[in-house]
C-alpha positions as CSV (number, residue, x, y, z in Angstrom):
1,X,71.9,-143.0,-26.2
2,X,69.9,-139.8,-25.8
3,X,70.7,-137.2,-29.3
4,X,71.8,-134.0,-28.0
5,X,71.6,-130.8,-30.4
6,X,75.1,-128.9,-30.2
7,X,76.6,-125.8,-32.0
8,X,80.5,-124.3,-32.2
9,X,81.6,-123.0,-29.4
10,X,83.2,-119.5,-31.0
11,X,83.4,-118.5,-34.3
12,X,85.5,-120.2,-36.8
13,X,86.9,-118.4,-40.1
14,X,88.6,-120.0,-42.3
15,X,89.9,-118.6,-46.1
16,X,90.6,-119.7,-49.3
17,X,89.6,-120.0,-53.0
18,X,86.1,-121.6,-54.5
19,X,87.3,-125.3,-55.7
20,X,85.4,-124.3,-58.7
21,X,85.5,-120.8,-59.3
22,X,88.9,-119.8,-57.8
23,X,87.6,-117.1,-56.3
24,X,88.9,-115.7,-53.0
25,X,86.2,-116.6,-50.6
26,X,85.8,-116.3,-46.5
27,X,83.8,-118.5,-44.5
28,X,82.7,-118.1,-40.9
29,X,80.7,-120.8,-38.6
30,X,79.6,-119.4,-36.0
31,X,77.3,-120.4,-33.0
32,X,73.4,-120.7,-33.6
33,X,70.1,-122.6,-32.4
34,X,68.3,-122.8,-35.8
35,X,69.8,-125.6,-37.2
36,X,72.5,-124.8,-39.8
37,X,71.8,-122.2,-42.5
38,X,74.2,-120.9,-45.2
39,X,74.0,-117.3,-45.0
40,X,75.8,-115.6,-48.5
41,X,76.4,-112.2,-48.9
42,X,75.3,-110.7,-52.4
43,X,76.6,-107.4,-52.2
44,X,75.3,-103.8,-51.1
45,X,72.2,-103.3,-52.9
46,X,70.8,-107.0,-52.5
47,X,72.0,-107.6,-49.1
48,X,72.5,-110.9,-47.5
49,X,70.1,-114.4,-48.2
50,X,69.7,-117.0,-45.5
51,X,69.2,-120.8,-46.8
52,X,68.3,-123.2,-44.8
53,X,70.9,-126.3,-44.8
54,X,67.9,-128.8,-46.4
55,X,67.1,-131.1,-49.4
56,X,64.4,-129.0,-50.4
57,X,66.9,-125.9,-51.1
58,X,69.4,-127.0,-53.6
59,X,69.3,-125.8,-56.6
60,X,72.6,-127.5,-58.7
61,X,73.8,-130.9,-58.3
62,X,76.9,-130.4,-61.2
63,X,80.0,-131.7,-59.9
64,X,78.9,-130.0,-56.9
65,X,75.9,-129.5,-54.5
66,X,74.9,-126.1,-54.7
67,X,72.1,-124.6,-51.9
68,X,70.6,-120.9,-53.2
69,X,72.7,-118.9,-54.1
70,X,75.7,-120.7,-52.3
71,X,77.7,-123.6,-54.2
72,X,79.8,-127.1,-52.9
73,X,78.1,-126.9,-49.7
74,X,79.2,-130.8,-49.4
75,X,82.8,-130.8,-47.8
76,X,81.6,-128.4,-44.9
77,X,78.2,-130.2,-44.6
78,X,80.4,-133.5,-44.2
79,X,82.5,-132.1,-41.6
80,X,79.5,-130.7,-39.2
81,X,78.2,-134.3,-40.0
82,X,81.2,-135.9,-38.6
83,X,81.9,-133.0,-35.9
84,X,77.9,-134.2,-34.5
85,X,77.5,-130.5,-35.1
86,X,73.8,-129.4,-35.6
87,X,73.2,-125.9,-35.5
88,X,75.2,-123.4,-37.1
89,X,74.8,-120.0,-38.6
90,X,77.5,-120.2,-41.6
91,X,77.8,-116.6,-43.2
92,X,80.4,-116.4,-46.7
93,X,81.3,-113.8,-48.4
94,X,81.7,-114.9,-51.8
95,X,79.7,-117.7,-53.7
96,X,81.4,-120.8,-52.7
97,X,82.4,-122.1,-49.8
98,X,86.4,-122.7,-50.0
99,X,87.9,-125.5,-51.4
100,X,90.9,-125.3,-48.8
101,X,92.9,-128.8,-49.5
102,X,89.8,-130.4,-51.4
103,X,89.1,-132.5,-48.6
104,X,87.2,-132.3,-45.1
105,X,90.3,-132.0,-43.4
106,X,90.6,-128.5,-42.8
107,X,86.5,-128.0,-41.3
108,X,87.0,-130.7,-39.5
109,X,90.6,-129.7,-37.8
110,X,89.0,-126.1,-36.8
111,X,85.6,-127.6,-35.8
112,X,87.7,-129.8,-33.4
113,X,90.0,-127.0,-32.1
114,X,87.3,-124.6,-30.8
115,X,85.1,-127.7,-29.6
116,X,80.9,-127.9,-29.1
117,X,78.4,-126.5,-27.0
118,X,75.2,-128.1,-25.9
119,X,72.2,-127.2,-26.5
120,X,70.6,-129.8,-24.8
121,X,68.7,-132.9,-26.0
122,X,66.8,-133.2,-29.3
123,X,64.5,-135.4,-31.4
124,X,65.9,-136.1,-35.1
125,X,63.8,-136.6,-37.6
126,X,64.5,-140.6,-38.2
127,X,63.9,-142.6,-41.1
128,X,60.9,-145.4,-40.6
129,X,62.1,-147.7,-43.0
130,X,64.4,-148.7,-46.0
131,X,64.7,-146.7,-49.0
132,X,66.3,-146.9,-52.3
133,X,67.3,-145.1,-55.1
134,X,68.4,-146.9,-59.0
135,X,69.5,-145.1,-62.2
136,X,71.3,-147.5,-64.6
137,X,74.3,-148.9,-62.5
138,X,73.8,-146.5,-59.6
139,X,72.4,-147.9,-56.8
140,X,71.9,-146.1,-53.2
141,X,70.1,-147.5,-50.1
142,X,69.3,-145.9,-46.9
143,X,67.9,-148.0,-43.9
144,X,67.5,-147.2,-39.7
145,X,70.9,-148.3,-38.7
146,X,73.8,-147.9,-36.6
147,X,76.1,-145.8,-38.5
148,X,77.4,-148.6,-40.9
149,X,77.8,-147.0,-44.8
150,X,79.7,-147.9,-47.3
151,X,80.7,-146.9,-50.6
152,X,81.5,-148.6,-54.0
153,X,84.0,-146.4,-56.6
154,X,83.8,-148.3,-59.8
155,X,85.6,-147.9,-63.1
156,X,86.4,-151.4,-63.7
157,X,87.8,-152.5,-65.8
158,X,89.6,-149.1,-66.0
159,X,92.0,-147.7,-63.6
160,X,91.6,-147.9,-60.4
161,X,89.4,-150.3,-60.9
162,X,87.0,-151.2,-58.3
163,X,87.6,-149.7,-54.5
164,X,85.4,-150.4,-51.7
165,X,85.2,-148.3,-48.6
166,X,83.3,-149.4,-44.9
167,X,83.3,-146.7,-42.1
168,X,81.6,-146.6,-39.0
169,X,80.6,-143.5,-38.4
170,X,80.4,-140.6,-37.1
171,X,83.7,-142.5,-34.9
172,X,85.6,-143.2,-37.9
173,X,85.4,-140.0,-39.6
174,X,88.0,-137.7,-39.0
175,X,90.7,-140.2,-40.1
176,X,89.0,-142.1,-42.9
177,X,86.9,-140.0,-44.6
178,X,87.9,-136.1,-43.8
179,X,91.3,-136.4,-45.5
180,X,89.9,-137.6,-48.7
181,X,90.5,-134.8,-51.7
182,X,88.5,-134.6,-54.1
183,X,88.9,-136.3,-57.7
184,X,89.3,-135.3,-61.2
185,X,90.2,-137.5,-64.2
186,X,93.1,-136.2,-66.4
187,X,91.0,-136.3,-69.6
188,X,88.5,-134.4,-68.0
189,X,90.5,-131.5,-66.3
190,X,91.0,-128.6,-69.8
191,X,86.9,-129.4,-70.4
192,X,85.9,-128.7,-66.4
193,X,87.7,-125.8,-66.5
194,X,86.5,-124.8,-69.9
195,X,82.7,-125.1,-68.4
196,X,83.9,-122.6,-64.9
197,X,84.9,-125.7,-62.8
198,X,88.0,-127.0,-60.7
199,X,89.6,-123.6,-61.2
200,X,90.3,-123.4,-57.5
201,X,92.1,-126.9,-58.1
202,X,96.0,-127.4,-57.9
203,X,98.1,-130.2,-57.4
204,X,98.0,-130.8,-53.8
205,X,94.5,-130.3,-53.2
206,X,93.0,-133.2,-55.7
207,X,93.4,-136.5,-56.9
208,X,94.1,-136.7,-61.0
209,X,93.3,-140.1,-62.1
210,X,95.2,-141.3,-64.9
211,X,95.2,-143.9,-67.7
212,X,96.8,-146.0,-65.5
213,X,98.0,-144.7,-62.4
214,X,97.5,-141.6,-60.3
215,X,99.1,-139.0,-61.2
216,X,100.9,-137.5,-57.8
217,X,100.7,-138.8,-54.5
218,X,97.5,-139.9,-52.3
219,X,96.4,-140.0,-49.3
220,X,95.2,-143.7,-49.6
221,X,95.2,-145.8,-51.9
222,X,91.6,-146.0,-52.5
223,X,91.0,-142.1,-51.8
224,X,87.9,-141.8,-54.9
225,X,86.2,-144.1,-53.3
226,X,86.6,-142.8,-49.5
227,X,86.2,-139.3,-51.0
228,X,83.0,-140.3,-52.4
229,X,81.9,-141.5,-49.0
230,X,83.1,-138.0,-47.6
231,X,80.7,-136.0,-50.2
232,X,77.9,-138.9,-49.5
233,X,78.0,-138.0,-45.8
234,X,77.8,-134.2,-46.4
235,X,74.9,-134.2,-49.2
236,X,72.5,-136.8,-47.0
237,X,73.1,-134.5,-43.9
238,X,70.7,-132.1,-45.8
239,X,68.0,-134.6,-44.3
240,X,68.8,-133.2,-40.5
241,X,69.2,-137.2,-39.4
242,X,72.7,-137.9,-37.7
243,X,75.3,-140.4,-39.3
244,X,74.8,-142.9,-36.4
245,X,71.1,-143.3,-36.9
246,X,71.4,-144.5,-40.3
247,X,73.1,-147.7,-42.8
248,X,74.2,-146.3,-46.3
249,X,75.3,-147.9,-49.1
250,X,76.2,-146.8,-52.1
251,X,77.4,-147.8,-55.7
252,X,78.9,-145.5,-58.4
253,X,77.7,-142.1,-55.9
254,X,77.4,-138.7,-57.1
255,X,75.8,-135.8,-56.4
256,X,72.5,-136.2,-58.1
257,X,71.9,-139.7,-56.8
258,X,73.0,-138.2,-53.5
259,X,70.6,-135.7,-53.3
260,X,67.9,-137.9,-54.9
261,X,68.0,-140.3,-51.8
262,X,68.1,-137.4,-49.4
263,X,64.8,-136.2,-50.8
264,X,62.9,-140.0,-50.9
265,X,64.9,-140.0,-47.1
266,X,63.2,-136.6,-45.9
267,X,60.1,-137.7,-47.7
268,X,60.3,-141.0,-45.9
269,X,61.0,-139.1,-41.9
270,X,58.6,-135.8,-42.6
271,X,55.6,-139.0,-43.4
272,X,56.8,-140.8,-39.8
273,X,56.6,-137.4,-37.9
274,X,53.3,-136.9,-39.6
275,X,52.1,-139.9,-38.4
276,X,51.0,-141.7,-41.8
277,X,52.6,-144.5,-43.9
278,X,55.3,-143.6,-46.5
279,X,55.7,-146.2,-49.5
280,X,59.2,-147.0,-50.8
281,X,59.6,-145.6,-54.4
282,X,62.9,-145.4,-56.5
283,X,61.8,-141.8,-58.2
284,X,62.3,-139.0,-56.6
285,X,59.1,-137.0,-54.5
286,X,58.2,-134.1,-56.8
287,X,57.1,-132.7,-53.0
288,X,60.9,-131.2,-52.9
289,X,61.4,-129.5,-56.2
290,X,63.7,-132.6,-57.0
291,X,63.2,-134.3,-60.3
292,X,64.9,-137.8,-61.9
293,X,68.0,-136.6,-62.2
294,X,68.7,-135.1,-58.4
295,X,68.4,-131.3,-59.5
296,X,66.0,-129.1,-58.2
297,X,64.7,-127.1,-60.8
298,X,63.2,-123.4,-60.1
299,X,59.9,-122.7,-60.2
């Protein structure tokens, strides 16, 4: 099957609050043929900033993936992902991109309803070979696949215990994965706040995990571990490769080991299109700003 590049079709707003900051917030996607690029306005005197939608730009992996100047880039990222959309210009007007119903849901729904455009065929970068990332019990792998990735949710022997979640993708996205929220546990809701976090959160849009049980409803019964696979999706797409070209899988997954096996990922493809041999290493290349931990620290 031949990759074909392809962007929105119209402009798409959508409105909200910042998950985190609880900020009102407005984000548009509109059509492009640069690849996708966060564009944030920062007020009259310092204008607007343009980021390029890649592993070398972020600059916050806390709870969130943060690119520039513009924070939880991951639920949108995971819905272009899923939408096989590849160029975008994405202005916001505000900080964070909005939290809507702290899943993919919404993004994916309005990227739907105005539908693609070609832009003809492409070649994305690929990954050459395996590639893995290990820090104490988290364990990520990235291989040329099919589209195949799982995720592993584990906080055995607490509740909900260990969950499991296989999707192949991008065909089983929108059902699977988009309307995963995302997840807080009770104990640690009064100390995220404290720190300027889940402030955009209420009870519909996330999934409390309690002692013993959930508190409120969910979507599925193992939504952590599918909304896990939903942020996955979204912080990897900073590589450029599309879902169907790669195997994930993925246990105990957050944001820094995310965006530490995008990094060794886009190390791995940038040394194929270059033409020279690219060793497998389970530290992160220093070549993107990343360190250990998954954060890219300023110069």
């Amino acid at each position: 099957m031949t990759d074909r590049r392809a962007t929105v079709r119209a402009p798409v707003l959508l409105d909200g609050v910042g998950l985190h900051s609880g900020l009102p917030v407005t984000v548009t996607i509109a059509p492009g043929d640069d690849g996708i690029a966060f564009t944030r306005t920062t007020g009259v005197r310092a204008g607007t900033v343009r980021v390029p939608a890649r592993v070398a730009h972020v600059t916050a992996t806390d709870r969130r993936t943060r690119l520039g100047p513009v924070s939880t880039v991951e639920h949108l990222m995971s819905a272009l992902a899923g939408a096989r959309v590849t160029d975008a210009e994405i202005h916001l007007a505000g900080e964070e991109v909005p939290g809507c119903d702290g899943s993919a849901r919404p993004f994916t729904d309005a990227l739907h309803a105005v539908g693609l455009r070609d832009l003809g065929p492409w070649r994305p970068p690929r990954l050459p070979r395996p590639v893995r990332y290990a820090h104490g019990d988290t364990v990520l792998r990235a291989r040329p696949g099919t589209g195949l990735w799982s995720v592993t949710y584990d906080r055995a022997p607490r509740f909900p215990g260990r969950q499991t979640v296989t999707a192949r993708l991008p065909a089983d996205y929108a059902d699977l994965v988009a309307p995963a929220r995302t997840l807080v546990l009770e104990t640690e809701l009064a100390r995220a706040r404290a720190h300027g976090l889940g402030r955009g959160l209420d009870e519909p849009s996330v999934v409390v995990i309690g002692d013993d049980a959930y508190v409120g409803r969910t979507r599925f019964a193992d939504e952590p571990a599918r909304h896990k696979l939903l942020d996955l999706i979204g912080d990897l797409y900073l590589t450029g490769i599309p879902l169907h070209h790669l195997d994930v899988t993925a246990v105990r997954p957050g944001h820094h080991a995310n965006i530490a096996l995008a990094a060794l990922v886009t190390e791995a493809a940038a040394g194929c299109r270059r033409g020279r041999s690219v060793g497998q290493s389970g530290s992160v290349p220093r070549a993107f700003g990343v360190d250990r931990s998954g954060i890219r620290r300023p110069p």
